[in-house]
N, C-alpha and C positions, 0 to 999 in steps of 0.2 A: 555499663550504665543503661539501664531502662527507663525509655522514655515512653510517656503517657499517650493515647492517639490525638489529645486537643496539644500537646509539643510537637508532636510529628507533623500537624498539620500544619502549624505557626510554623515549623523551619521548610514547610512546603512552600507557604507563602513568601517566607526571606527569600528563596533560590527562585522564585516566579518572575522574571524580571519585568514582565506585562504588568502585574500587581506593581512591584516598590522596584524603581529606579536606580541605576546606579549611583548617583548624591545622594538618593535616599536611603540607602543600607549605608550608605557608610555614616552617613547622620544619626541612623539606628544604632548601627554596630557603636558610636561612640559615644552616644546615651546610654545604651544600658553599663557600661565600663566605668565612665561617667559618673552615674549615678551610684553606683555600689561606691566609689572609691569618694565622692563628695567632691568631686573635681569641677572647678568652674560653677557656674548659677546654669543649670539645666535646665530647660524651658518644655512646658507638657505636650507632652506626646502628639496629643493636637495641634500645636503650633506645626509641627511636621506633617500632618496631613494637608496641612492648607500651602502652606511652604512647596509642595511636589503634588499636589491635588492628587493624594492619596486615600483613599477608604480610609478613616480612621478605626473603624472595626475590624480591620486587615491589619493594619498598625499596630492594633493595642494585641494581638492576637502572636504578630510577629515578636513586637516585644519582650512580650510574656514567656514566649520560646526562646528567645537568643538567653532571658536573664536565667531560665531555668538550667538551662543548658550550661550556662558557665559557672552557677554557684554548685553546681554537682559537679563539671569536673575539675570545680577550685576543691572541692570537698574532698574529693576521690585522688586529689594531685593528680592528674591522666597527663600523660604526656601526649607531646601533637602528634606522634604517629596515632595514639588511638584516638584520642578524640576526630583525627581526620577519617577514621573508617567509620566514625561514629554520623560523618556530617556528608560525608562526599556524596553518597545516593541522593540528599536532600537539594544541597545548594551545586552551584556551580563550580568547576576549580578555582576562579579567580576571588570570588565571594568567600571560599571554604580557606583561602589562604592567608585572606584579609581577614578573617575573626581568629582565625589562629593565631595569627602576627599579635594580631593586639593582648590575646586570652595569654603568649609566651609572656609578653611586656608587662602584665596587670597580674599576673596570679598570684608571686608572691604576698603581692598586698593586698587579696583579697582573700586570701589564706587565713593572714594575720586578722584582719577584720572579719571575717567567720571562727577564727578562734578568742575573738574578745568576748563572744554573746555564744561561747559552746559552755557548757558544762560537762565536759566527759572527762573520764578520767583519763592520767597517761594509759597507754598501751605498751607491754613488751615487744620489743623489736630485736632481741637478743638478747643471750644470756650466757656466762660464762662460771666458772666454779673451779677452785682447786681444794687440796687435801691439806692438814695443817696439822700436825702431831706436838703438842704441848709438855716437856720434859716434866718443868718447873717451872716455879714463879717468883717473883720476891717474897714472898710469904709462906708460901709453900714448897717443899724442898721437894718431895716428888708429887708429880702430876699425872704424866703418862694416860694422857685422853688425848682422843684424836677428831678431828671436829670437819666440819666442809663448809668454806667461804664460798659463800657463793653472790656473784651479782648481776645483777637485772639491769640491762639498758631500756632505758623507757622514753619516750617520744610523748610531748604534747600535740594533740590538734595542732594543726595549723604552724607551727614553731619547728624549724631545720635542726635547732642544736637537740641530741639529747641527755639526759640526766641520767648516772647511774645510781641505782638503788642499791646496797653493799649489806648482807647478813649472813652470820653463821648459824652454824647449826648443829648440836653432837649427834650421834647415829642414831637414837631414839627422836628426835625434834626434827629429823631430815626423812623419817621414816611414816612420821606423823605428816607430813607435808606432802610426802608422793601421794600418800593412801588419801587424801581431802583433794589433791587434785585428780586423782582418777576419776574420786567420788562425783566432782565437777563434771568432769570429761561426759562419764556415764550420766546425767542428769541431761548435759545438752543436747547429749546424742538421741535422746528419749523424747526430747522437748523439739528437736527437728525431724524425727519422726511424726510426731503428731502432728506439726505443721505442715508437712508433705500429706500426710493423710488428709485435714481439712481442705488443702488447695486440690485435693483430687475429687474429693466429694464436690466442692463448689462447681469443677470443672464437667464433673458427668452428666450429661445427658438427663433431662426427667421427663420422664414417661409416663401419659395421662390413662389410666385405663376406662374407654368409655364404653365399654361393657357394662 
């Protein structure tokens, strides 16, 4: 997970304990959790800066970092060991142990609530196929076509169970399907190439000649 340098600085300020107080990050830490989840009447940010005569520009900065921080790795699912190499340079152990606790307690349900307001589609997370040789049928006395079942386990955003997707295919309509996913394959591979070439361009150097 990549964080931005105005988040890095806000989870600088969380781990400052000169800045925001120990009752004060935990008051923080349970607002931003708080608030995502509609928990309780949460009262504005400001009311906490006068409450521990804190910078409210420190406040709203910290904030802004704890809730970025947790809707990316409710998004990302991260588990606490990474999220903890993600936090521990910034805040302190005791700090980084206390948002973790809470982020284990709240994530599923804030999973679920970033997946009411996603629009993506499922994803494959698996996939599985066997072979399936067709003698006859009720109707027809011989057949002798051979086909491949194949099926796709796919995962919603934000939602544990998944749903399997189940189709066949004969050797022509299975053959039609590798050749359109390569085609995919080959296109992305083309299209993260040019995105690595613009991030390199933006990244080099420009050189004035004042000649």
């Amino acid at each position: 997970m990549e964080l931005s340098k105005r988040v890095i600085g806000g989870l600088q300020l969380v781990g400052d304990s000169s800045r925001i107080s120990e009752p004060c990050f935990l008051q923080l830490t349970d607002s931003v959790f708080f608030n995502l989840l509609k928990i309780n009447d949460q009262k504005d940010i400001t009311v906490l800066s006068k409450t521990h005569s804190t910078d409210v520009a420190v406040l709203k900065q910290s904030y802004a970092a704890l809730l970025t921080v947790t809707l990316e790795a409710a998004k990302l699912d991260l588990d606490p060991t990474t999220l903890n190499s993600i936090l521990d340079d910034k805040l302190s152990t005791e700090r980084c142990a206390t948002f973790i606790s809470r982020f284990k307690r709240y994530k599923s349900k804030i999973r679920v609530q970033l997946s009411s307001i996603s629009h993506t589609l499922p994803h494959i997370v698996d996939a599985a196929w066997r072979l399936e040789y067709c003698i006859k049928s009720n109707i027809v006395e011989r057949i002798d076509e051979s086909s491949c079942l194949i099926s796709l386990k796919t995962e919603k955003y934000g939602q544990e169970e998944t749903e399997d997707v189940t189709f066949s295919c004969n050797p022509e309509q299975l053959q039609d399907l590798v050749s359109k996913l390569k085609d995919a394959v080959k296109c992305m591979e083309r299209m993260n190439r040019m995105f690595n070439y613009c991030l390199t361009c933006l990244k080099a150097p420009s050189y004035v000649d004042n000649g």
